[in-house]
Each structure stands twice: as structure tokens, then as C-alpha cells.
N, CA, C and O atoms as a GROMACS GRO file, in nm:
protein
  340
    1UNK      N    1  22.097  18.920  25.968
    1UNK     CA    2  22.063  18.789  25.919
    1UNK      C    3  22.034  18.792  25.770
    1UNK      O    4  22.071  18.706  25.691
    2UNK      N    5  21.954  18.916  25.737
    2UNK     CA    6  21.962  18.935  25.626
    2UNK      C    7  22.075  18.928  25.506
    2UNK      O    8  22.089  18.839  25.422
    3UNK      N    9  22.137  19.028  25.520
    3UNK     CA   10  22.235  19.017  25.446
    3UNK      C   11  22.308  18.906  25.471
    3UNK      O   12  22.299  18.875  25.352
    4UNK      N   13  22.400  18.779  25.536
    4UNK     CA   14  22.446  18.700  25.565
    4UNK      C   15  22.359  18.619  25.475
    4UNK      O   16  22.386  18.612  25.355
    5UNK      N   17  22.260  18.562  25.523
    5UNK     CA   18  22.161  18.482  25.387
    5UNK      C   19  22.153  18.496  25.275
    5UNK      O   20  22.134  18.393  25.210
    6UNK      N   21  22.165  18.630  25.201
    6UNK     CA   22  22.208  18.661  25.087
    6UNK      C   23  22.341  18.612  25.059
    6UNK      O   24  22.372  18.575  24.946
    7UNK      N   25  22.414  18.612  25.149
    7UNK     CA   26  22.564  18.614  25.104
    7UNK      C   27  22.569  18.469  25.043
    7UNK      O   28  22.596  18.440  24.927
    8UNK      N   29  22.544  18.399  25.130
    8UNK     CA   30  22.575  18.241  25.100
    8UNK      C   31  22.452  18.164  25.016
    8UNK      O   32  22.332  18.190  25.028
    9UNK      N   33  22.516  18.053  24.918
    9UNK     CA   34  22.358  18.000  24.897
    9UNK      C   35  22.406  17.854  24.889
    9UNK      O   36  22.511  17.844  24.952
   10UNK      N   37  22.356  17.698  24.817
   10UNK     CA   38  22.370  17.602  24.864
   10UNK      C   39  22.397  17.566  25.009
   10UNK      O   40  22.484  17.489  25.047
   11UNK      N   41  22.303  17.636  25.089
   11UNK     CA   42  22.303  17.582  25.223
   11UNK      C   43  22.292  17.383  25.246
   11UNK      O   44  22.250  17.288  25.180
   12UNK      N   45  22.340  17.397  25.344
   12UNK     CA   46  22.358  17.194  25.352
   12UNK      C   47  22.327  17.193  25.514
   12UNK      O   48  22.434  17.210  25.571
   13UNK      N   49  22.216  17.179  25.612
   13UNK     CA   50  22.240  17.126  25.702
   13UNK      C   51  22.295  16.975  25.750
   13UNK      O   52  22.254  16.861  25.729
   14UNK      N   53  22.428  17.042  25.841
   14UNK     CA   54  22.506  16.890  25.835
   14UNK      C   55  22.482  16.861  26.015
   14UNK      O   56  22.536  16.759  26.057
   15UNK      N   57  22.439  16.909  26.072
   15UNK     CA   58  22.388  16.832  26.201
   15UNK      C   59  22.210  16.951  26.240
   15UNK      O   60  22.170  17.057  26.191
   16UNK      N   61  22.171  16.889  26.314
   16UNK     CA   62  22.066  16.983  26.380
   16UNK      C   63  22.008  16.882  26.513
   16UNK      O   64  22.007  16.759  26.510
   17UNK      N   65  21.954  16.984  26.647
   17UNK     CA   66  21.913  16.933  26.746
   17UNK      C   67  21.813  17.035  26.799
   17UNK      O   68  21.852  17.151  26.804
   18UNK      N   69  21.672  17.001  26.844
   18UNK     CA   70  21.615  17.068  26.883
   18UNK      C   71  21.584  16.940  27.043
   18UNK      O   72  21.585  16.818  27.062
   19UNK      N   73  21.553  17.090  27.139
   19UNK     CA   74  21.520  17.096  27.302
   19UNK      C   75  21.431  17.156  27.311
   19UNK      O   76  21.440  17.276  27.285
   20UNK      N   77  21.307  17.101  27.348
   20UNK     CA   78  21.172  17.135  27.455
   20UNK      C   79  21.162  17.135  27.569
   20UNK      O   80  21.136  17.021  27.606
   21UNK      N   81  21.168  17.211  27.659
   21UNK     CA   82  21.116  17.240  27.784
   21UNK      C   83  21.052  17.329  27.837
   21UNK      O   84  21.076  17.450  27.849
   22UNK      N   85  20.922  17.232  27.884
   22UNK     CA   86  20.853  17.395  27.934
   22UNK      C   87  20.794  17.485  27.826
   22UNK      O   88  20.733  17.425  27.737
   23UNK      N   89  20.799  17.576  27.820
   23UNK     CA   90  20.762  17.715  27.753
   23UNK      C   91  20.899  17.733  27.642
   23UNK      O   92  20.913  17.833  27.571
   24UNK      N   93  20.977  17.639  27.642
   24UNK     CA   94  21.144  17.756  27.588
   24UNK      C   95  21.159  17.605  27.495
   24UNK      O   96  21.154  17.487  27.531
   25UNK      N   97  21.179  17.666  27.372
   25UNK     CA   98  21.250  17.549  27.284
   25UNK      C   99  21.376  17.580  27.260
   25UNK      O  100  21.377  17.697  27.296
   26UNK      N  101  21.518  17.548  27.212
   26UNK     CA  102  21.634  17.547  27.190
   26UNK      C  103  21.616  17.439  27.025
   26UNK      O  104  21.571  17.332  26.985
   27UNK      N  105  21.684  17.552  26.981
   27UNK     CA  106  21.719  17.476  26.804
   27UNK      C  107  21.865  17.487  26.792
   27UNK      O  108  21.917  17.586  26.844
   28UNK      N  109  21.951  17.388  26.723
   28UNK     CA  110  22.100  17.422  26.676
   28UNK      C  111  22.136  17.399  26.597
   28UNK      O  112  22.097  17.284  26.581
   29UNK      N  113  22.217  17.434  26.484
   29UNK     CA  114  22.183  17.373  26.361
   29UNK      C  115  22.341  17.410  26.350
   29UNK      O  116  22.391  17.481  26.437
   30UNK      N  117  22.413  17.366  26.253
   30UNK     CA  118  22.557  17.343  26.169
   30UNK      C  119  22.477  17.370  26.054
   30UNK      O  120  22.358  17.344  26.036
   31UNK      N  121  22.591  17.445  25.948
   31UNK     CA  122  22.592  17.432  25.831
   31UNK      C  123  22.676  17.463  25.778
   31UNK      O  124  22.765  17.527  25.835
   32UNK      N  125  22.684  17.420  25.614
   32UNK     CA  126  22.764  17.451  25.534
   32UNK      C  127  22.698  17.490  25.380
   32UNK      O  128  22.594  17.451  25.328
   33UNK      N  129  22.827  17.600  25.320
   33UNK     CA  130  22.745  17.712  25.228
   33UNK      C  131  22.847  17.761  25.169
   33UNK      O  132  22.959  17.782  25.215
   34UNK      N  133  22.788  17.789  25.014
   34UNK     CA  134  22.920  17.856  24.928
   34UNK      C  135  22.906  18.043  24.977
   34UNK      O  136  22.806  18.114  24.961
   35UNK      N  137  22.990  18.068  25.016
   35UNK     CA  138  22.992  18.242  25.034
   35UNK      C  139  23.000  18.333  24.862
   35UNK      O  140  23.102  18.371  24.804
   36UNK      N  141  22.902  18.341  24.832
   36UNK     CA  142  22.858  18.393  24.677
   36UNK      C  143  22.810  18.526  24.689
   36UNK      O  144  22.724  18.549  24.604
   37UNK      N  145  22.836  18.630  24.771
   37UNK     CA  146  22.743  18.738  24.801
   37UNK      C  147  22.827  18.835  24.892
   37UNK      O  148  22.890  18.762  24.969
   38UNK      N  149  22.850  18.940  24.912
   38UNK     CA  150  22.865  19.030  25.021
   38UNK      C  151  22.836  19.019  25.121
   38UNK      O  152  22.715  19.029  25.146
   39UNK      N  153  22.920  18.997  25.218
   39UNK     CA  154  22.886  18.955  25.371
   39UNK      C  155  23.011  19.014  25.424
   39UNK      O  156  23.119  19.001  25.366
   40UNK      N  157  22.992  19.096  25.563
   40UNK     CA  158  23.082  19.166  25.664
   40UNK      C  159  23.229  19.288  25.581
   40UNK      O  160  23.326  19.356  25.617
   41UNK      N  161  23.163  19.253  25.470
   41UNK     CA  162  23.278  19.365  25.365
   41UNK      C  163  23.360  19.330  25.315
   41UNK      O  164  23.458  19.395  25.278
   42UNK      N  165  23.328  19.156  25.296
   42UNK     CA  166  23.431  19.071  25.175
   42UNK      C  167  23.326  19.018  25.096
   42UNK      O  168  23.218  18.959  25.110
   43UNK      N  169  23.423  19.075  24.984
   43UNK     CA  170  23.283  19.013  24.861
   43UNK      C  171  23.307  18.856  24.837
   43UNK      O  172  23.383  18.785  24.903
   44UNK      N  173  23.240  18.821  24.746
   44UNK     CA  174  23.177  18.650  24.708
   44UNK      C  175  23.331  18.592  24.734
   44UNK      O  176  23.403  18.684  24.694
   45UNK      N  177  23.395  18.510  24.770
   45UNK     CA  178  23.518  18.478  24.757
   45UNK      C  179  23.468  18.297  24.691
   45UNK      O  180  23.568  18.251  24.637
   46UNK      N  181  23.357  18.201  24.685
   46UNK     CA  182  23.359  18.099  24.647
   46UNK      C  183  23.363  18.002  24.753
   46UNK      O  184  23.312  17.890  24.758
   47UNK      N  185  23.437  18.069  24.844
   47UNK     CA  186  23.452  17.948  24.957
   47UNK      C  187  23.358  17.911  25.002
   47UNK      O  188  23.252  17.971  25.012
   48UNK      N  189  23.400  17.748  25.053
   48UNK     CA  190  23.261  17.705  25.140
   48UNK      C  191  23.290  17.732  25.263
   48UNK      O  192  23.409  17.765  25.270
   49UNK      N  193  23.224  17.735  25.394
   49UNK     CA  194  23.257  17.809  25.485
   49UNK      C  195  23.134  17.731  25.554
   49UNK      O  196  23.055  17.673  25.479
   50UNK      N  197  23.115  17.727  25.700
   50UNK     CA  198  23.071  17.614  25.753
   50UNK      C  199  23.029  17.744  25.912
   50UNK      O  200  23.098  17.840  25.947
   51UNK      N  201  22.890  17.692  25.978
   51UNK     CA  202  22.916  17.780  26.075
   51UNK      C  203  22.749  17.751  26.133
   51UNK      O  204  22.647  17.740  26.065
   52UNK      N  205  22.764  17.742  26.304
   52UNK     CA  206  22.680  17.731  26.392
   52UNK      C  207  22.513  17.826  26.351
   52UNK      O  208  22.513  17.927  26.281
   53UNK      N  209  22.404  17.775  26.402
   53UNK     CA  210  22.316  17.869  26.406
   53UNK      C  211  22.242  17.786  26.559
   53UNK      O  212  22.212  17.667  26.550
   54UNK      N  213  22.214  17.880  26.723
   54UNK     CA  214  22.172  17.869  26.786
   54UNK      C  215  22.034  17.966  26.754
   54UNK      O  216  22.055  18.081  26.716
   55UNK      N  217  21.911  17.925  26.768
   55UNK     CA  218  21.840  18.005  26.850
   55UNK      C  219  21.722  17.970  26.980
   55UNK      O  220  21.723  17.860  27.033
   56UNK      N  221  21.665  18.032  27.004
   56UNK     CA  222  21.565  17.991  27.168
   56UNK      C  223  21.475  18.073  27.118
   56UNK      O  224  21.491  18.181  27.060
   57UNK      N  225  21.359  18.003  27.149
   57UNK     CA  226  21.222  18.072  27.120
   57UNK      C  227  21.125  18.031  27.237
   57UNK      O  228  21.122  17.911  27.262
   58UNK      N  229  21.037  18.123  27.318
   58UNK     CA  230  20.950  18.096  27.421
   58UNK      C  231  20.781  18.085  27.361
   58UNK      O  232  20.760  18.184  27.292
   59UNK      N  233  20.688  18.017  27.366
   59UNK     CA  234  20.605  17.962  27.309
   59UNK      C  235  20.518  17.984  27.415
   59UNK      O  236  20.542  17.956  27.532
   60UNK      N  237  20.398  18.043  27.364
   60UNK     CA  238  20.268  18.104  27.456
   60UNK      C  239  20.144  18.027  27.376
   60UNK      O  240  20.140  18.050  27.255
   61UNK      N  241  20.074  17.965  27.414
   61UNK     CA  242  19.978  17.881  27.337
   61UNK      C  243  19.986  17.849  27.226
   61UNK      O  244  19.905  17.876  27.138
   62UNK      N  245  20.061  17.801  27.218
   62UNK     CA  246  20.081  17.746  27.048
   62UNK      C  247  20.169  17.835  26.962
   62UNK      O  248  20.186  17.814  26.842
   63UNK      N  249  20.219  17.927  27.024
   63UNK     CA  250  20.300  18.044  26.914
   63UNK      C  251  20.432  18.109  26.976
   63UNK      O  252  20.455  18.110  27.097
   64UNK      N  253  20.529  18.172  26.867
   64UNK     CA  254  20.639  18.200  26.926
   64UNK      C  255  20.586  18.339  26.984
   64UNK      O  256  20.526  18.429  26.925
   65UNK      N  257  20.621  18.332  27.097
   65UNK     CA  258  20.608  18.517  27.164
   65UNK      C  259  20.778  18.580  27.204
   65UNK      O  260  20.808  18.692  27.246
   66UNK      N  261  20.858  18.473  27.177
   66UNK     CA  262  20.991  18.549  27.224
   66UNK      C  263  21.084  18.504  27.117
   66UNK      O  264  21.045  18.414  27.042
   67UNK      N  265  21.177  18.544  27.105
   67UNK     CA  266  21.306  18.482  27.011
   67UNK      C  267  21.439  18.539  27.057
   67UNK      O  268  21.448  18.660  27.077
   68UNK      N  269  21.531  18.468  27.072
   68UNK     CA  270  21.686  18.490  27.071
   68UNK      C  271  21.778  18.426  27.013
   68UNK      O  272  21.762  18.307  27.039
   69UNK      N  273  21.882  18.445  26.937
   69UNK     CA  274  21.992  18.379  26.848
   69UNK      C  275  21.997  18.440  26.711
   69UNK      O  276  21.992  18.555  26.666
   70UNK      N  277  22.008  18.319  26.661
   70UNK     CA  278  22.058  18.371  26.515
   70UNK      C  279  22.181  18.316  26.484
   70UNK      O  280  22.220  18.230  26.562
   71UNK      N  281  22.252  18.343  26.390
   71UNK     CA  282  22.384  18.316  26.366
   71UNK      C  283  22.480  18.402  26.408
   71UNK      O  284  22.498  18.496  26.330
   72UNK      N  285  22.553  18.402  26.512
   72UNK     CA  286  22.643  18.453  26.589
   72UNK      C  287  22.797  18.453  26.568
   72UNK      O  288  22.887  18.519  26.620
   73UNK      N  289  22.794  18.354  26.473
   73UNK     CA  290  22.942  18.325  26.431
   73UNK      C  291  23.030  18.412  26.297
   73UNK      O  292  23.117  18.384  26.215
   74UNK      N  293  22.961  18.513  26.327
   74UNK     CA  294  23.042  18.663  26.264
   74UNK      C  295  23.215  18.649  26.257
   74UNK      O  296  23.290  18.653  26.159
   75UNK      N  297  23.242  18.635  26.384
   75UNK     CA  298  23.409  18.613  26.340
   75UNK      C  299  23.511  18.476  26.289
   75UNK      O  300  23.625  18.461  26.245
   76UNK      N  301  23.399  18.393  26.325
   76UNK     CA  302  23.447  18.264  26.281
   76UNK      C  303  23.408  18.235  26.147
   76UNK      O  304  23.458  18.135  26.095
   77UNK      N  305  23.334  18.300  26.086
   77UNK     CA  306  23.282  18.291  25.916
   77UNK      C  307  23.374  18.408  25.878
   77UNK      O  308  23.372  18.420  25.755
   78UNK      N  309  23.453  18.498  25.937
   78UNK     CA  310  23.526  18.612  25.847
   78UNK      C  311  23.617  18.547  25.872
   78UNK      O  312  23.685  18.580  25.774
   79UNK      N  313  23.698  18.458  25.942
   79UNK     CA  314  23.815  18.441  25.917
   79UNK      C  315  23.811  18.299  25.765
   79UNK      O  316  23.888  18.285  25.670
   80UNK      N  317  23.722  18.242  25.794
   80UNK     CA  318  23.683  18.173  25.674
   80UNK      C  319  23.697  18.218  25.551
   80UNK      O  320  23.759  18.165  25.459
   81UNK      N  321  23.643  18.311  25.551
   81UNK     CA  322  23.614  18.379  25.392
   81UNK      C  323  23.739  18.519  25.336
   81UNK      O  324  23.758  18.572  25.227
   82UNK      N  325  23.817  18.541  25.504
   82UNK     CA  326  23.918  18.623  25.470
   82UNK      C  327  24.104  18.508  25.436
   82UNK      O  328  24.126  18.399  25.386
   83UNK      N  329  24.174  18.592  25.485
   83UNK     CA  330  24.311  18.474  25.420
   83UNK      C  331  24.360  18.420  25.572
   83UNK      O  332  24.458  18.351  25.600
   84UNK      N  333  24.265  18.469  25.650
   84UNK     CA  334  24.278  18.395  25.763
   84UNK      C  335  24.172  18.270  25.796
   84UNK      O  336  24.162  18.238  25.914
   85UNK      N  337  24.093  18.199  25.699
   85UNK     CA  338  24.017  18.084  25.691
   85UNK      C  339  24.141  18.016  25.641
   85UNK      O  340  24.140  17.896  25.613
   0.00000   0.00000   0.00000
């Protein structure tokens, strides 16, 4: 996640939805971002490049105690930023 965040900057959230139930929240977010940085072993190429972020977090009195997701869309942002975007 790290490095990926570095890579890109002018982030733009262009949709987002969050789900409560229970103990388990669900976040989803779209975005779009100039790729300015080293990411997956293609350097800055300029492009904007656009791409999902799911994650789920489980909540124990008031606090996150679990987490899963992240940005998952590893191959759908390399074909973006390679000559296959």
C-alpha cells in the first residue's frame, strides 16, 4: 500500500459507499490519480489511471480490532500504466 501511494498523487475520490452491520463495516471507494512514482516496476508514466479500493474492518467497542482489503487492483492499474492501458 505503501509504495502504490507513493506512486500516485492528485488522488480524486469519484464514488465512495460505506456498510454497517453489526460488528463489520464495508468501505468502497473509486478513484482517480496521476501515476508520478514507481509502482509494480513501471516508473512515473503521467497517466491518470483510475482504480477500486475495498476494505472491511470489524469494530470492538468503539475501535477497529480487524482489517481486510486494500487496493487489490494490482493488475488492472498495470495494464493502465503499461501499453496495455
Amino acid at each position: 500500500m505503501g509504495e502504490f501511494f507513493a506512486a500516485v498523487s492528485q488522488h480524486e475520490m469519484i464514488s465512495d459507499v460505506v456498510v454497517a452491520e453489526g460488528e463489520f463495516v464495508v468501505h468502497r471507494a473509486s478513484w482517480r490519480a496521476s501515476h508520478t512514482g514507481t509502482v509494480l516496476g513501471v516508473e512515473a508514466t503521467g497517466r491518470t489511471v483510475e482504480f477500486n479500493d475495498v476494505e472491511m474492518w470489524r469494530v470492538e467497542n468503539g475501535k477497529i480490532v480487524e482489517h481486510w482489503g486494500g487496493v487489490g487492483e494490482a493488475r488492472h492499474l498495470y495494464a493502465q500504466i503499461t501499453a496495455g492501458g
